[in-house]
Structures are given as C-alpha cells and as structure tokens.
N, C-alpha and C positions, 0 to 999 in steps of 0.2 A: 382394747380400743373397740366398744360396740359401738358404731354408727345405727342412726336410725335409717328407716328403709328412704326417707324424706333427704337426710343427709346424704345416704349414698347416690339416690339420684339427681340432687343438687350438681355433687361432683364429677356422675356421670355425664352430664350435661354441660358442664363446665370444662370437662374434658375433651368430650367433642367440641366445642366450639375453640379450643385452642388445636387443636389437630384442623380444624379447618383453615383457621390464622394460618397454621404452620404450611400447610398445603397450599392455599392461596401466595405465600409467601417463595416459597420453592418455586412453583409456579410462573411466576414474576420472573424471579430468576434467571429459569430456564428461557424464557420469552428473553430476556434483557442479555442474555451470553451467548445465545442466536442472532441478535441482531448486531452485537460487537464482534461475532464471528465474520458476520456477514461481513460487516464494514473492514473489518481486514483483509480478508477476500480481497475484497475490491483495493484495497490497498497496496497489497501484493501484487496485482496484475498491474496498477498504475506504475508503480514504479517499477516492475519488470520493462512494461512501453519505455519509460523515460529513460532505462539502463541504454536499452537498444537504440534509442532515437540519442543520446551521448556518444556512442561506441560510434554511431553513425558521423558523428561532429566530428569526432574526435581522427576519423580515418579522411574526412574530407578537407579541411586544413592541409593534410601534407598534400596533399594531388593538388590541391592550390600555387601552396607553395612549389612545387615542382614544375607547374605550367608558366607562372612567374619567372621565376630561374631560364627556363627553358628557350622563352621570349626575351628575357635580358639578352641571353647568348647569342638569339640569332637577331638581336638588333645589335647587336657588340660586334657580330661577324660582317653583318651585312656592313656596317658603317666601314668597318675593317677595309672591308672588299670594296669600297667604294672610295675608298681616302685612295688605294693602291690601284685602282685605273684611271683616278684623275691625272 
C-alpha cells in the first residue's frame, strides 16, 4: 500500500478534522452533563426542602388534633359542671 505524499496528507488532514468533530463533540458533552448535574443538584436540595416542609405537615395535624380533643373535653366538662349546679 504506497500512498502518495498528496494522499497521505489528504488523510492527514482529514484526520484532523474528525479529531476535531470528535473533541468539539466530547466537549458539548461535557458542558451538557454539567448542566444536568447542576439541575439535579438543585433537584435534590428541592425536594430535601419539600421532605422537611411534609415531616413538618405531618407533625402538625396531630397537635391540631389534640388541641380539638382537648377543647371538646373542657366544653363536655364545663357543660358537665354547669348542668350539676343548676
């Protein structure tokens, strides 16, 4: 297989320009798997907030409930105590 000196640097030429492809290409890449890093980043701290602001939800219903309850009884007692000194 002699190539002419014309031919090899056709393909030398040819070869660099796909090594650039390739690098521009990589490139890209890299830019584009930083920026979906990033966006999960922020993803993960969002819904780390929304865990805690749930946990939060979630503990305050029962202290509701319980203040409810609590008010039922002393209007159930009070009535109580008040039917019993009429």
């Amino acid at each position: 297989m002699n190539l002419s000196q014309e031919e090899i640097a056709h393909r030398l030429v040819k070869a660099e320009e796909n090594i650039e492809i390739l690098f521009g290409r990589t490139n890209e890449q890299n830019r584009e798997l930083a920026e979906v890093t990033i966006k999960l980043d922020n993803i993960l701290v969002t819904l780390g907030e929304l865990k805690a602001n749930v946990m939060q939800l979630q503990s305050r219903p029962g202290t509701l409930w319980d203040k409810m309850i609590f008010g039922l009884i002393g209007a159930v007692a009070t009535a109580f105590i008040s039917y019993i000194l009429k």
